[in-house]
C-alpha positions as MATLAB code, in Angstrom:
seq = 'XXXXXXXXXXXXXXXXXXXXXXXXXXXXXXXXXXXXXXXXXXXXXXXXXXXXXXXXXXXXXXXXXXXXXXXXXXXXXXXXXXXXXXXXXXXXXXXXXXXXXXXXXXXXXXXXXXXXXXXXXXXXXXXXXXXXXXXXXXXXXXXXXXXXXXXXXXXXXXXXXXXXXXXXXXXXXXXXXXXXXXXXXXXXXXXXXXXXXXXXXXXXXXXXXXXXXXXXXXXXXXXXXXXXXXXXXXXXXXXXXXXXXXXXXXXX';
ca = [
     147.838   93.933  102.875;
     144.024   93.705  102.279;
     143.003   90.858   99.827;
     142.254   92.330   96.440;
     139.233   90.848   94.468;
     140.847   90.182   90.877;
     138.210   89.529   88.943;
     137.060   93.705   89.940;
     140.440   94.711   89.130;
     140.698   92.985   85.470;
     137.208   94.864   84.584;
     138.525   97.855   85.970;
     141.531   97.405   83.557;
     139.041   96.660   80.960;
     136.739   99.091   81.275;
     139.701  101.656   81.871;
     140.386  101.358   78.055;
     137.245  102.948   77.022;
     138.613  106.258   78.216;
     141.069  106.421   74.967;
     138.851  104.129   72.790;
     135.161  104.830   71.786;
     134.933  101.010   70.741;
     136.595   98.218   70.490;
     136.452   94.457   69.669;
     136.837   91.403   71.500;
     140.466   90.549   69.897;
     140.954   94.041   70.715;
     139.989   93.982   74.301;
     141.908   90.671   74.573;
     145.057   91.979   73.109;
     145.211   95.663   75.020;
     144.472   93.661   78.803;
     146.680   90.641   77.470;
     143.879   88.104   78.983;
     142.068   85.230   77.056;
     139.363   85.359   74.850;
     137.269   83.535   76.732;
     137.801   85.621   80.287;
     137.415   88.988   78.306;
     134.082   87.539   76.512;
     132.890   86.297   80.236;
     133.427   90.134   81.504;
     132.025   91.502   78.532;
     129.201   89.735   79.123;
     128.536   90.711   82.693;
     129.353   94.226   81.925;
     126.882   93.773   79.511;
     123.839   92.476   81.249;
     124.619   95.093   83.973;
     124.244   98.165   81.452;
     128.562   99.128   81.880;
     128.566   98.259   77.995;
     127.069   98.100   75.266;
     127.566   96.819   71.510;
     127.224   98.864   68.628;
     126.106   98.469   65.145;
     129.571   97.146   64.049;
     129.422   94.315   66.843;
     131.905   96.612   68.848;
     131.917   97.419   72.412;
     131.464  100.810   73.649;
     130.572  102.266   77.029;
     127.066  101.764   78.048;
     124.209  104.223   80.083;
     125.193  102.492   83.371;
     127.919  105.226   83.572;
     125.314  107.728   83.062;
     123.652  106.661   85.316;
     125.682  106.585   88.257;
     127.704  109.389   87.368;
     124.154  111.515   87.156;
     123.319  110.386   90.564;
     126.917  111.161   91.820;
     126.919  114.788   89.930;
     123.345  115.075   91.335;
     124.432  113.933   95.208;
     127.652  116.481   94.642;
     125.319  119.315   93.229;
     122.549  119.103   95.481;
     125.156  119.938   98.607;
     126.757  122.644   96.891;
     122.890  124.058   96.423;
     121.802  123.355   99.714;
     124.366  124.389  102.234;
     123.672  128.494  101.677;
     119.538  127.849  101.684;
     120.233  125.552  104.853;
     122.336  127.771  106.563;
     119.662  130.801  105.932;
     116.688  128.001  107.191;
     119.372  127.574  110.709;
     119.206  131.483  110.960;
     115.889  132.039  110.760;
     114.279  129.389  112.819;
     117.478  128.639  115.133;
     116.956  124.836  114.781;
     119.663  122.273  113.272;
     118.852  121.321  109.379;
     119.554  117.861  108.001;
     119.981  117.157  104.778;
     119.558  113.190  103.878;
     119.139  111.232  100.584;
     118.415  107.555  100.072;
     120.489  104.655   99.757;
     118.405  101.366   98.702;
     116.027  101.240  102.022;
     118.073  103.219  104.389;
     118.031  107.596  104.628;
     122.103  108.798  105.165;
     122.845  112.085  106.224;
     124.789  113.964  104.041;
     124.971  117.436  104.965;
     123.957  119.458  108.447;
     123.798  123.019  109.965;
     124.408  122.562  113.846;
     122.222  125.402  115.869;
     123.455  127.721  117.913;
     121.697  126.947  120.703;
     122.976  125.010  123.839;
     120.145  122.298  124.124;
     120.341  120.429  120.809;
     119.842  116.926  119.330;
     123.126  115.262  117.312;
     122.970  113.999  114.092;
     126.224  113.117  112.887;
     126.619  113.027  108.863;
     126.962  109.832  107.439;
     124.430  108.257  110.035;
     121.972  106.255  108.203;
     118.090  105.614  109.470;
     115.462  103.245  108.426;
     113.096  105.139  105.949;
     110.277  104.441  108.244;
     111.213  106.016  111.163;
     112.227  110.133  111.824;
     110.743  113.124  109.385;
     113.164  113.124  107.077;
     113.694  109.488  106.295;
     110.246  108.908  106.634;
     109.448  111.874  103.601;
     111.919  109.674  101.897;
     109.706  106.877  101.699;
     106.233  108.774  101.105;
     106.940  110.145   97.975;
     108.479  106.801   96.346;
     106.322  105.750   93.242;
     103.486  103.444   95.085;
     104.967   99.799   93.874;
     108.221  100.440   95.539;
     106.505  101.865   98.582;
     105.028   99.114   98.523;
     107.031   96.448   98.261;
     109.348   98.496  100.754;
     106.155   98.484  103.700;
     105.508   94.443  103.027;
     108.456   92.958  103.263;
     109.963   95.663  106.202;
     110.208   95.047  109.964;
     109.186   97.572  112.063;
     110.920   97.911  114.752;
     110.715  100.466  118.112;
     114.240  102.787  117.813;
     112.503  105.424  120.499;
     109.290  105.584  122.309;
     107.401  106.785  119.614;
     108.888  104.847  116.576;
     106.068  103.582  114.388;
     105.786   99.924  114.478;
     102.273   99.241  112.920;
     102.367   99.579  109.470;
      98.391  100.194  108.918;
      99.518  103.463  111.104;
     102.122  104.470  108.566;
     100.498  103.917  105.625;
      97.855  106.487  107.002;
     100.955  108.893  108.000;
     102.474  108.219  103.963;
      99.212  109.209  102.478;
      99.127  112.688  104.968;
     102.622  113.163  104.390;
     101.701  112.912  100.329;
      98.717  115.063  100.667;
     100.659  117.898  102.908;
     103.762  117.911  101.599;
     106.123  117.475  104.882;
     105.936  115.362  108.059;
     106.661  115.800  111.642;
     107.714  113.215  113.571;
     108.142  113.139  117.272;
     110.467  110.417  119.455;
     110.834  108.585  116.438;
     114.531  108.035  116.237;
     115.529  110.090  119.456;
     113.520  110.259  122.732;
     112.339  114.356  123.241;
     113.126  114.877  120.025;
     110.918  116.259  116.923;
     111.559  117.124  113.301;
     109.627  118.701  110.287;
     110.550  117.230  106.961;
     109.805  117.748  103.353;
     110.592  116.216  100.075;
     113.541  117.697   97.168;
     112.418  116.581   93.606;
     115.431  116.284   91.263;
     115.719  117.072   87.733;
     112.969  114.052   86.555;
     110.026  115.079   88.898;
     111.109  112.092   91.389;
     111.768  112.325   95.066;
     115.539  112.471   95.265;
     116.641  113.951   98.966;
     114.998  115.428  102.066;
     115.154  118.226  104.148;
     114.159  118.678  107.690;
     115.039  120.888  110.707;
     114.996  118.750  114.359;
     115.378  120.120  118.374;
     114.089  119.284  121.056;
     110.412  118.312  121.292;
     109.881  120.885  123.650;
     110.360  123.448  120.944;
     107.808  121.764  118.655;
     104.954  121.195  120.277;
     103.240  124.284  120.068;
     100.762  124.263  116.440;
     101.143  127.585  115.779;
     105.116  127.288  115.876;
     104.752  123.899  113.775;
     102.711  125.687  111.133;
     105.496  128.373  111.333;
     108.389  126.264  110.579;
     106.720  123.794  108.183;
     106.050  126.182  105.531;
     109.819  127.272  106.142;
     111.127  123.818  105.745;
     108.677  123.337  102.607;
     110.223  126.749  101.186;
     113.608  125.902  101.554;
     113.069  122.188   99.936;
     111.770  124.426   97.247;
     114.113  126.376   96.663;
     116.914  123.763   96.465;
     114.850  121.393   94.100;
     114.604  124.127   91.522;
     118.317  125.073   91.876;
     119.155  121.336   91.035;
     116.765  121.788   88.002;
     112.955  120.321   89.198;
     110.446  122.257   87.061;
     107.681  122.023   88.844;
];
């Protein structure tokens, strides 16, 4: 049996009595999980400072936005599959090529959701892969539309370091491809995570106007070199990213 961490599972048992109770006191707390005073204040206090609760008015405890949060951002991550699997699927059709979707997760890009092409010579992405947002289309859109301090931050205190032959490892190089990927609207990366392979990415904008997943289509290189094709299937890739950050409610 797998060692348990106790101190999770009492604020787990705490926090579970919120479901019944809007509020409740410290005694209360202490009584209903049978632990001290002092252990329940200690957890209160944690859950606190880390937004899980809150104190009201009547020096009671309630739930706090934390659970907003994260339950937003897990409604969101569920929603934006069920939105984007008929649009991707239509994108696979159309341009025969293999569509990714990928969100972020702290400084890494994880695949959540992909349409395999048809076609015999392809380029596997399995989903729950992660990539470094610095390297491939569609982690790479990730990181270009991140408000400029955290872009930042993320570009000083990175590594860059060669995954394929054409991996960017200067970072004066991909600052320069952040600001075209900003001013465009997509990227197109090619060797970056895969050698002979190429993708076209662009940004989804959730609900508040931020960057919250990407889209991109990848093959063979072969099948994206030619600019007339490229300017083909970015403004299909854009469209699509479109159309599945206004069905998860982005206004603009």
């Amino acid at each position: 049996m797998k060692e348990k961490n106790t101190t999770v599972i009492k604020a787990m048992e705490l926090l579970s009595l919120f479901k019944a109770n809007k509020s409740l006191s410290l005694p209360q707390l202490s009584k209903l999980t049978s632990m001290p005073k002092t252990t329940v204040y200690r957890m209160v206090l944690s859950l606190e400072e880390t937004g899980f609760l809150k104190k009201n008015r009547h020096g009671e405890y309630e739930l706090g936005l934390g659970f907003l949060q994260y339950g937003q951002l897990v409604k969101e991550r569920m929603d934006i599959r069920k939105a984007a699997i008929p649009i991707m699927r239509q994108l696979k059709d159309e341009l025969g090529e293999a569509v990714n979707l990928i969100v972020r997760e702290h400084y890494e890009a994880i695949y959540i959701e992909k349409i395999e092409t048809d076609k015999p010579v392809r380029v596997f992405t399995g989903i729950g892969r992660s990539a470094p947002l610095y390297a491939g289309a569609c982690p790479r859109v990730l990181l270009a539309f991140l408000p400029e301090e955290e872009r930042d931050h993320y570009i000083e205190t990175i590594k860059l370091q060669p995954i394929a032959s054409g991996t960017l490892t200067d970072k004066k190089a991909l600052r320069q491809v952040l600001a075209e990927t900003r001013s465009k609207g997509y990227t197109v990366s090619h060797s970056e995570l895969h050698d002979d392979s190429s993708a076209i990415a662009a940004p989804i904008y959730g609900h508040d106007d931020q960057i919250f997943a990407g889209l991109s289509i990848v093959g063979p290189e072969n099948r994206f070199r030619n600019p007339d094709k490229i300017t083909h299937l970015t403004e299909q890739v854009k469209q699509a990213a479109y159309e599945i950050s206004k069905s998860i409610g982005w206004n603009g």
